[in-house]
C-alpha positions in Angstrom: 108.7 101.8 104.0 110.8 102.7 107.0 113.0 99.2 107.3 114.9 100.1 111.1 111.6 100.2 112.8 109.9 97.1 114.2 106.5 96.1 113.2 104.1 97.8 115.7 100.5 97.6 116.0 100.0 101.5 115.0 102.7 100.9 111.8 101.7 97.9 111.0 98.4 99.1 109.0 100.1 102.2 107.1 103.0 99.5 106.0 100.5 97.2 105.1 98.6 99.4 102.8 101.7 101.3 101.3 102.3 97.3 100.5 99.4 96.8 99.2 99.4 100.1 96.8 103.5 99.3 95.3 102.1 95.9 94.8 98.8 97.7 92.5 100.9 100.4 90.9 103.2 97.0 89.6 100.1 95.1 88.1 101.2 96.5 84.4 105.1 94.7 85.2 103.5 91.5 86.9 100.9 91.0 84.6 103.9 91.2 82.0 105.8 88.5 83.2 102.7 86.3 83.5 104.3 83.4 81.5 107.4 83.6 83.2 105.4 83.4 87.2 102.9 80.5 85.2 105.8 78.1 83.7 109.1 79.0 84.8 112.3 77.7 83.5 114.2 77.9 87.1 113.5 78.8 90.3 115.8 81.8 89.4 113.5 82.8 86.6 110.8 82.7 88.8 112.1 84.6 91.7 113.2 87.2 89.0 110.2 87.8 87.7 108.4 89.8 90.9 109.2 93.3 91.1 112.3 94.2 93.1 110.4 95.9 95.5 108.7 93.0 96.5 111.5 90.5 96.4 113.3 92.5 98.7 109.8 93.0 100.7 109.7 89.0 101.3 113.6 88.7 101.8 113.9 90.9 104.7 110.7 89.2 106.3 112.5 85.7 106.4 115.8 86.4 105.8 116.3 89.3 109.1 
């Protein structure tokens, strides 16, 4: 995913599914870490538990 573009309405879709397909290839490294994302010990642990990928995904959206 291209990160110096705005969202537009014709990138929006192709982002959205390239999303959506990181986030199926992962299933085996989520599914993994259930315990962790069910009862954390810290929010720390918790945050540390999504794929990278993802973390940095949901940290540019609120954090830029």
């Amino acid at each position: 995913m291209d990160r110096s573009s705005n969202f537009k309405p014709e990138t929006s879709k192709p982002t959205g599914e390239a999303l959506g397909h990181m986030i199926w290839k992962s299933r085996d490294r989520i599914y993994e870490k259930k315990e962790i994302l069910h009862n954390p010990n810290s929010l720390e642990n918790y945050h540390s538990a999504f794929p990278s990928f993802l973390i940095e995904f949901f940290d540019g959206l609120f954090l830029h």
